[in-house]
N, C-alpha and C positions, 0 to 999 in steps of 0.2 A: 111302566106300561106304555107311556107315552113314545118313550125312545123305541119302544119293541114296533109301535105302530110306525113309527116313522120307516123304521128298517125295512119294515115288511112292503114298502109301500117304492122303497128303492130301489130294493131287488127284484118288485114287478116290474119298474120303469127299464131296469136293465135286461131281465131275459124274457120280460112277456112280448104282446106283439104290439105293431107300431100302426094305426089306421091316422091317412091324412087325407081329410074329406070324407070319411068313412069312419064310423062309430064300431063297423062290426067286420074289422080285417077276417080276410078267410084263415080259417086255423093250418094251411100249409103257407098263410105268408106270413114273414119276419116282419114287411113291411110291405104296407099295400095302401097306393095313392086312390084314390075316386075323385075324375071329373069330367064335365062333361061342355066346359069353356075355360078352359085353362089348359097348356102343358107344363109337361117335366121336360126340361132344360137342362142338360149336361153340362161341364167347363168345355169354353169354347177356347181355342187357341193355334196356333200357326201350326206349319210341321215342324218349322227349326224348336220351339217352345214345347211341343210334345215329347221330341226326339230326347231333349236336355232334360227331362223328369227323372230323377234319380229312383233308380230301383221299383217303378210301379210295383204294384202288386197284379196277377195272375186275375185277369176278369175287368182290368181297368175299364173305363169309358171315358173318351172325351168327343168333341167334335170338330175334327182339324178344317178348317178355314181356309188352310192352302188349296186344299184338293176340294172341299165341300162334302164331307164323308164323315158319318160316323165311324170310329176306331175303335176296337176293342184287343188289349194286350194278351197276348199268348207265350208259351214258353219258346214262339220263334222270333217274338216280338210283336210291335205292332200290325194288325193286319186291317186294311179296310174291310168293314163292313159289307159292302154291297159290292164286292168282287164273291160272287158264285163260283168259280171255276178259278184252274190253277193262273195267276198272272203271269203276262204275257208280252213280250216286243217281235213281232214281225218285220221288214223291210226290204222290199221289195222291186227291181224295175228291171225293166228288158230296152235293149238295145243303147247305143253310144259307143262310145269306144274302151278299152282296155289299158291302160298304162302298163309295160313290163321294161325290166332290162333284165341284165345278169345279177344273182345275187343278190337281189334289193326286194325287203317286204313294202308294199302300201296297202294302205288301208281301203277297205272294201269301199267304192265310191257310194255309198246311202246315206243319206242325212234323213234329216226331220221331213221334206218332199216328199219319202219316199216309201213314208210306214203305211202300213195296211192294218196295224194292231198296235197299240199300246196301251197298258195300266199304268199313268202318267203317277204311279206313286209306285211305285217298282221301279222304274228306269225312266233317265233322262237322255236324251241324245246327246252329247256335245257339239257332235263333229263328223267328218266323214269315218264310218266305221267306230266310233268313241263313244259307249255306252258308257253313263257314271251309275251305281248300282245305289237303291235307296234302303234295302231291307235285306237286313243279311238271310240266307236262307244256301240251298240247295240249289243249282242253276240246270238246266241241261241247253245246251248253247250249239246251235246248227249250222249250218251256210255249204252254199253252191255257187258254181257259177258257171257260166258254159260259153264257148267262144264259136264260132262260124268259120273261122279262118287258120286253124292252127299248122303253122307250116311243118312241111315235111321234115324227119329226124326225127333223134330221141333230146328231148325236152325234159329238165325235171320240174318240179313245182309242189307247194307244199300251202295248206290252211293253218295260219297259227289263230293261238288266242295270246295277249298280251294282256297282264293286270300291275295295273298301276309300273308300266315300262318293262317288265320280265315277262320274257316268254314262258310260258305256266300248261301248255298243252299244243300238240299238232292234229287238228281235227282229219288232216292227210296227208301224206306224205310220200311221194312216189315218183314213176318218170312215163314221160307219153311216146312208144315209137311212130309217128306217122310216115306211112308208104309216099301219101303227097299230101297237098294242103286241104283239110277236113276239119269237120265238125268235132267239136271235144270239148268234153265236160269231165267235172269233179263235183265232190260232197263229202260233208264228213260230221261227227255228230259224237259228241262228248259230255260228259257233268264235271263243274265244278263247283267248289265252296265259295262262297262272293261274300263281302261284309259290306257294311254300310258306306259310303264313299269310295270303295274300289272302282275305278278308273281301266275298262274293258274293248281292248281294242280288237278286234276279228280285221286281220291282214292277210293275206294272201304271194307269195311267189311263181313267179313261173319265169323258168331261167328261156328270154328270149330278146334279139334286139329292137324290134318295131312294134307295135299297140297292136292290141288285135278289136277284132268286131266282138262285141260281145250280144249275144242273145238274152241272156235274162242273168242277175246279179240277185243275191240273198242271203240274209241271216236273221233267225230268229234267237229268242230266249224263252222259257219256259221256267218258272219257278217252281219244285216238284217238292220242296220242303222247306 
């Protein structure tokens, strides 16, 4: 009889419900804290020490330290918490000059100076034009640029993306005839798949010998999954 009572008393411990600070959890919670000087404290930890948890489960929580954000795991991975809206890199400036020759891609002149937008746990800057990516997902990856001075003739010129050194997309690709020397711009607007450390260059061509004036330079990121 004794042992029936002990049983009986295990198997409440395991599927009844759980009140801490509270005698009388609500009957739709599994578990329910009450207080009113006290909180509940998550594991606190870096993002490199997040990122390295083998296999979370689907709902995790912790509180990354890097960023200062709670974090809650998904079937896309880690996602911050207090990111409402899809995350985001902008970059942005107008005017300077233009580097071109024949042939030869560079990288979009934008650095860290020149953001107008970013979710600093989505993307890193490296460099000029050199996004490092932090959460694998869906991307849709943008960029423009427009010059003041484009000399007369047909000019070709083309927006790539680069991932980790491989050219992986041409956002455009095409040739400019100018009558005489005129204003011209391009843009162009693509999705890729990105994983965690991929390494994203947005470079640009335009087959010409001398620098041009440039009016405004740009490339965004937009994380849609």
């Amino acid at each position: 009889m004794r042992s029936l009572y002990v049983l009986l008393l295990i198997s409440y411990a395991c599927f009844g419900q759980v009140g801490i600070g509270t005698n009388t959890p609500n009957s739709s919670s599994l578990l329910e804290i009450s207080s009113t000087d006290k909180t509940f404290v998550p594991p606190r930890m870096t993002n490199a020490q997040m990122l390295a948890i083998p296999n979370p489960l689907i709902s995790s929580i912790v509180y990354n330290t890097t960023f200062n954000s709670l974090y809650i795991y998904n079937s896309f991975g880690w996602k911050n918490m207090l990111e409402t809206d899809n995350s985001n890199l902008i970059c942005k400036k107008s005017g300077g000059s233009l580097t071109v020759s024949n042939n030869t891609y560079y990288n979009f002149p934008l650095d860290n100076s020149h953001v107008q937008a970013q979710n600093i746990s989505t993307y890193e800057i490296i460099s000029n034009g050199k996004i490092r990516i932090k959460e694998n997902g869906i991307y849709m990856v943008g960029a423009q640029l427009s010059v003041n001075n484009m000399p007369s003739g047909t000019k070709s010129y083309s927006i790539a993306v680069f991932k980790n050194g491989t050219l992986i997309g041409l956002l455009n690709k095409n040739e400019t005839a100018q009558s005489s020397t005129d204003y011209w711009g391009t843009s162009g607007i693509m999705t890729f798949s990105f994983s965690i450390n991929d390494e994203i260059d947005i470079k640009y061509l335009i087959n010409n010998n001398t620098s041009l004036s440039l009016v405004f330079v740009a490339f965004s990121f937009v994380k849609i999954n």
